[in-house]
C-alpha positions as CSV (number, residue, x, y, z in Angstrom):
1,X,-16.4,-3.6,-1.7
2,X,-20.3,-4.1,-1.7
3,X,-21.9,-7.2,-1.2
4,X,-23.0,-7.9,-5.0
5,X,-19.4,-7.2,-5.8
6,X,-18.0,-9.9,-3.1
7,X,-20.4,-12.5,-4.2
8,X,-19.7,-11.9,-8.3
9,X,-16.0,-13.2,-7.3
10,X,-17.1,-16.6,-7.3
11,X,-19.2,-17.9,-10.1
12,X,-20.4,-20.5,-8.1
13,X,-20.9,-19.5,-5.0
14,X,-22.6,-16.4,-6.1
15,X,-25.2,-18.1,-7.8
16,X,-27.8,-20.0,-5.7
17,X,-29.1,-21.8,-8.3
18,X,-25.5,-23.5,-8.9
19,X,-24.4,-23.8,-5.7
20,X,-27.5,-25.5,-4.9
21,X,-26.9,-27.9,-8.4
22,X,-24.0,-29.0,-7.3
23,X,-25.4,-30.5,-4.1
24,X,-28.0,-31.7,-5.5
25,X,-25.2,-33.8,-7.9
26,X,-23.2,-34.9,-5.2
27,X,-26.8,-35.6,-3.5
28,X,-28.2,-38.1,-6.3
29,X,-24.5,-39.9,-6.9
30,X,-24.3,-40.5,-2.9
31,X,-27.9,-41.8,-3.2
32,X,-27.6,-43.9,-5.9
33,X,-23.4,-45.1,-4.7
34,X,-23.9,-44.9,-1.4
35,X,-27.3,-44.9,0.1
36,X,-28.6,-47.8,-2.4
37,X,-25.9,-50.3,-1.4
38,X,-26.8,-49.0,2.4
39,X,-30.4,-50.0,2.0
40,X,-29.2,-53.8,0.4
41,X,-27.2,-54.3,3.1
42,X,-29.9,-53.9,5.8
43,X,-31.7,-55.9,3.3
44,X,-28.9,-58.8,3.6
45,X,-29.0,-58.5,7.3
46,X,-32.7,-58.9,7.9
47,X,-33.2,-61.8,5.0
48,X,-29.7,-63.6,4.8
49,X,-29.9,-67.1,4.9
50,X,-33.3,-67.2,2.9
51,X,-33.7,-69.1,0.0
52,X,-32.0,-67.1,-3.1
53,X,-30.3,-64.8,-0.8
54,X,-26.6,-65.3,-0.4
55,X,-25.2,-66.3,2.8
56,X,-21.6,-64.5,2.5
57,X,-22.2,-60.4,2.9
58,X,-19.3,-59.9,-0.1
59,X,-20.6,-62.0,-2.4
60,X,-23.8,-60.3,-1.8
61,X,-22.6,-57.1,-2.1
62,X,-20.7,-57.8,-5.2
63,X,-23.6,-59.3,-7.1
64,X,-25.6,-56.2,-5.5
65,X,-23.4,-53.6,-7.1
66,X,-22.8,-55.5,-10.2
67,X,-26.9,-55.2,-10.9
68,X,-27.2,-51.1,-10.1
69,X,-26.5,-50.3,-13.5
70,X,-28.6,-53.5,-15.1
71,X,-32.0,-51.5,-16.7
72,X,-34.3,-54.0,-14.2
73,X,-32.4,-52.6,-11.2
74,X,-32.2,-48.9,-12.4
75,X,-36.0,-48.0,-11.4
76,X,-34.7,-48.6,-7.5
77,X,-31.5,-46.6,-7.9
78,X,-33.1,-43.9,-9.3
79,X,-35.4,-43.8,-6.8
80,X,-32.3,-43.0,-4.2
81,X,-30.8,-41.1,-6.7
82,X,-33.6,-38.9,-6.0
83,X,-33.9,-39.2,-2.4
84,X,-30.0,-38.5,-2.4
85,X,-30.8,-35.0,-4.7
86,X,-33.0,-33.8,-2.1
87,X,-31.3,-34.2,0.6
88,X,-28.3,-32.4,-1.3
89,X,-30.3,-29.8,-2.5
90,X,-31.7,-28.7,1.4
91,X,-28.3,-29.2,2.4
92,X,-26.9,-26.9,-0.6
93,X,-29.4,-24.5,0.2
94,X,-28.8,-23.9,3.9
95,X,-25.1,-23.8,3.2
96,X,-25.3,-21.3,0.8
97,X,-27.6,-19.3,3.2
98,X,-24.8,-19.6,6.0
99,X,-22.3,-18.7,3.1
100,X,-24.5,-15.3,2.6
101,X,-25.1,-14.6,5.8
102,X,-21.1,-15.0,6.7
103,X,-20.8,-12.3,3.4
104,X,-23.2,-9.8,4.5
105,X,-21.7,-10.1,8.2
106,X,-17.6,-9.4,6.7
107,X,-19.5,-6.5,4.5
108,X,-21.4,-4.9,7.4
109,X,-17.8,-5.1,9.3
110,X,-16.1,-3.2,6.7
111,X,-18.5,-0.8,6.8
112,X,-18.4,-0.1,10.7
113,X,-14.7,0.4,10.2
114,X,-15.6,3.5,7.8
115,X,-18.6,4.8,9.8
116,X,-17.4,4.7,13.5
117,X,-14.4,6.9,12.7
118,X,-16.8,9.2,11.7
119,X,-19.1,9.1,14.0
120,X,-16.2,9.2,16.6
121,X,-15.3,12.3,14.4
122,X,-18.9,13.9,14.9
123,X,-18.4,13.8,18.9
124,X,-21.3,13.1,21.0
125,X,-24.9,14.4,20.1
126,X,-28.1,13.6,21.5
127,X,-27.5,10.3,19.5
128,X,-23.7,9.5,19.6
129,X,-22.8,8.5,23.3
130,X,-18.9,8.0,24.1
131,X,-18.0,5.4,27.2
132,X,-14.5,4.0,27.6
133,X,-15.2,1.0,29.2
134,X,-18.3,-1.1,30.4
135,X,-17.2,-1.8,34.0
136,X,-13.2,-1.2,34.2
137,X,-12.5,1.8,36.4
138,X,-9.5,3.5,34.9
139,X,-8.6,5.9,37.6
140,X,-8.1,2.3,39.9
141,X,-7.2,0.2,37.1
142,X,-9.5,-2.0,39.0
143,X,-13.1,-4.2,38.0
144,X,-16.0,-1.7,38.9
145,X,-19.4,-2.9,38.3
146,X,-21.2,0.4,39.5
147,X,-19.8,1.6,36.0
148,X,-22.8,-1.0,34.5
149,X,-25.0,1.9,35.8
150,X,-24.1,4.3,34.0
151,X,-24.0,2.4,30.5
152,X,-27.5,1.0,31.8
153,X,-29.1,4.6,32.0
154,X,-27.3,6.1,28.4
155,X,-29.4,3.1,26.9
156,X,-32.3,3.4,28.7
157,X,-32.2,7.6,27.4
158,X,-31.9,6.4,24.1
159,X,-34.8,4.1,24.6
160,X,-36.5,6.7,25.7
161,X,-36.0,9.0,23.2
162,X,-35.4,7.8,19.1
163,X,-32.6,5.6,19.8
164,X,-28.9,6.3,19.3
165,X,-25.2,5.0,19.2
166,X,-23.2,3.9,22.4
167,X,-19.5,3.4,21.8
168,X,-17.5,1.6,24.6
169,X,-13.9,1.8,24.0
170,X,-13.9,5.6,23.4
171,X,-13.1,8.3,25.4
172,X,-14.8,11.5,25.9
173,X,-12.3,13.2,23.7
174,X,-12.7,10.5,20.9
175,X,-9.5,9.0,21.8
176,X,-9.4,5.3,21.5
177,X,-9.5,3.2,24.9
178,X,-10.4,-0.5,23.4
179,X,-12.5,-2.9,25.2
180,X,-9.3,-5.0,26.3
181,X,-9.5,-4.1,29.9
182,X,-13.3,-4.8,30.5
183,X,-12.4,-8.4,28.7
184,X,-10.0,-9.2,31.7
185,X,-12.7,-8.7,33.7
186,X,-15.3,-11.0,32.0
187,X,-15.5,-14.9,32.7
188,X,-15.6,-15.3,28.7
189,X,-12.4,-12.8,27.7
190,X,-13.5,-11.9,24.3
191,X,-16.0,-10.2,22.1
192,X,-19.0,-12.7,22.9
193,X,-18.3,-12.9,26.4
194,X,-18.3,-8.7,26.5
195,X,-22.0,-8.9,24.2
196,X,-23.4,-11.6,26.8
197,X,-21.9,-9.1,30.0
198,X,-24.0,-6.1,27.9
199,X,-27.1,-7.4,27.4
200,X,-27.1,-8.7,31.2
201,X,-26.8,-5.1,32.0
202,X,-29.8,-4.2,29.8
203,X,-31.9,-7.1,31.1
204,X,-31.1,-6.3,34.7
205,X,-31.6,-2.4,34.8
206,X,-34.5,-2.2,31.6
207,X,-36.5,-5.7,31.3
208,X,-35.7,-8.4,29.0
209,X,-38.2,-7.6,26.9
210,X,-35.4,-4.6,25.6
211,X,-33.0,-6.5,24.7
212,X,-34.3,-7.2,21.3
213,X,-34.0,-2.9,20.9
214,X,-30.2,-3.0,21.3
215,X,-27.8,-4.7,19.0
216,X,-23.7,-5.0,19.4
217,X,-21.6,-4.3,17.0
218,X,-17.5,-4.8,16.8
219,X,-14.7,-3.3,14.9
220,X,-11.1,-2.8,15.6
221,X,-9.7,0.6,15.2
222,X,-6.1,1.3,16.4
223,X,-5.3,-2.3,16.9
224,X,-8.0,-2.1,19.8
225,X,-11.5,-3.8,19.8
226,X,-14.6,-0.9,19.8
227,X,-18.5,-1.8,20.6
228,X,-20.9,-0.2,18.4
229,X,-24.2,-0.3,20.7
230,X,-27.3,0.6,18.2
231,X,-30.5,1.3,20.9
232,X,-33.3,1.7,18.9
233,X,-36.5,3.3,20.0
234,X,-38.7,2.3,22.7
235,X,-42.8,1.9,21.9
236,X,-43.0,2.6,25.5
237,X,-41.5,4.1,28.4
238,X,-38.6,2.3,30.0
239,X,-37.5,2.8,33.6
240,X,-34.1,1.7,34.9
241,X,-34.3,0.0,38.1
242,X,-31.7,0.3,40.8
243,X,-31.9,-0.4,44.0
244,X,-35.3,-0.6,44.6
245,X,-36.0,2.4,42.6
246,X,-37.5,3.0,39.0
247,X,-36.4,5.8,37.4
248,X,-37.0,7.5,34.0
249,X,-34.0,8.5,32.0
250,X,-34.1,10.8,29.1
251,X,-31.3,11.7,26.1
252,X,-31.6,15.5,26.0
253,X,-28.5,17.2,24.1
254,X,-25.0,15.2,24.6
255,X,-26.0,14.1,27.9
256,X,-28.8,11.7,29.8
257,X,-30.7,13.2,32.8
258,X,-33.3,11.9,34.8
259,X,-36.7,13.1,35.1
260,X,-38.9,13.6,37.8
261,X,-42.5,12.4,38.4
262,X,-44.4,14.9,36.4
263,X,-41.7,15.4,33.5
264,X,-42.3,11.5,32.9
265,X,-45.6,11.9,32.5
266,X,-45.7,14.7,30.5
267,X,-43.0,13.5,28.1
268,X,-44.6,10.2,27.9
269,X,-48.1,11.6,26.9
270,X,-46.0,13.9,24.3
271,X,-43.9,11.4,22.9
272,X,-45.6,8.0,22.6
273,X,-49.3,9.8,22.2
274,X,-49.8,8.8,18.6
């Protein structure tokens, strides 16, 4: 289902205009109800006791709310009728944007669970990467955080190249692994807690400055939990650093090498000349 076709369901909530409306209603009746009566009662607080001002708050009150609709006293509601619209319409607005946002997010979800399969189904190219897990070691069934390395230098090749598609939670054979494991291994066991674990890899190993090039994406395929890791390209070249060491990792085929000194360079003066 696309996203016009999601939003047409409701005839309110698919129409900005009276979504917003309606808050902006709710806005001027809570201004005029509400924040009017509000206002005269700070009024009673600060000047109670003065001549013509009642002493007792309910009979204040009562008399108060027994003038709003008096064609003297409707100037001043109006005025917090407006006030009240306002505030309902930024209020309706920024809802409905969180309300659009949530749509396009459940859309772009549906999506991933009809692309991955087939990029899964494609096998691994020189932009399609396949990692079972971020940093459990299945041979020892065991937390491995050496394993970060190796996820750290397929992003950095992508980076380096024109970008590409990491997925954890597959194997090399396209069979589905799932990201459970590397959640029992987190401090946060689930999705977010995996996404902040990632993107500490890529600040540690490539810079923080490319995080903003790689975005996480979930979806759930066989009842398991699959990352989508889009790397876009780099407008520079990126070196992992390990231990000390900066090296240059390229993308070449279905696998990521490192280059040497003189490969860098010439690659670099190739690629990211123009």
């Amino acid at each position: 289902m696309t996203l016009d076709a999601r939003q047409s369901l409701h005839p309110v909530t698919g129409n900005p205009l009276a979504f917003v409306g309606l808050f902006m209603l709710a806005g001027a009746l809570g201004g005029f109800f509400v924040l009017n009566p509000l206002v005269a009662s700070l009024f009673w607080l600060e000047f109670s006791g003065l001549a013509g001002i009642p002493g007792q708050y309910g009979e204040f009150i009562i008399g108060r709310m027994g003038q709003m609709l008096d064609p003297g006293q409707l100037r001043f509601g109006s005025i917090f009728a407006c006030i009240g619209a306002a505030m309902g319409a930024g209020f309706g607005l920024f809802a409905w944007i969180l309300m659009r946002r949530s749509t396009d997010i459940r859309t772009l979800t549906d999506t991933l669970a009809q692309s991955i399969p087939d990029l899964i189904a494609g096998g691994e190219s020189n932009r399609v990467e396949f990692k079972s897990t971020l940093r459990w070691d299945v041979v020892k069934d065991s937390p491995n955080k050496a394993l970060e390395t190796v996820i750290a230098k397929t992003i950095v090749g992508f980076l380096n190249r024109s970008g590409g598609n990491l997925l954890i939670g597959v194997e090399d054979d396209g069979a589905i692994y799932g990201l459970e494991k590397d959640y029992q291994s987190l401090r946060r066991k689930d999705r977010d807690g995996f996404e902040q674990a990632l993107m500490d890899v890529v600040k540690r190993f490539a810079g923080g400055e490319t995080c903003a090039l790689v975005h996480v994406l979930f979806s759930k395929l066989e009842n398991k939990d699959v990352a989508l890791v889009i790397v876009e390209p780099a407008h520079r070249p990126v070196y992992l650093t390990h231990g000390g060491k900066a090296e240059f990792y390229l993308r070449t085929g279905n696998s990521t090498r490192a280059l040497d000194a003189r490969e860098t360079m010439d690659y670099a003066e190739k690629h990211w000349a123009k």
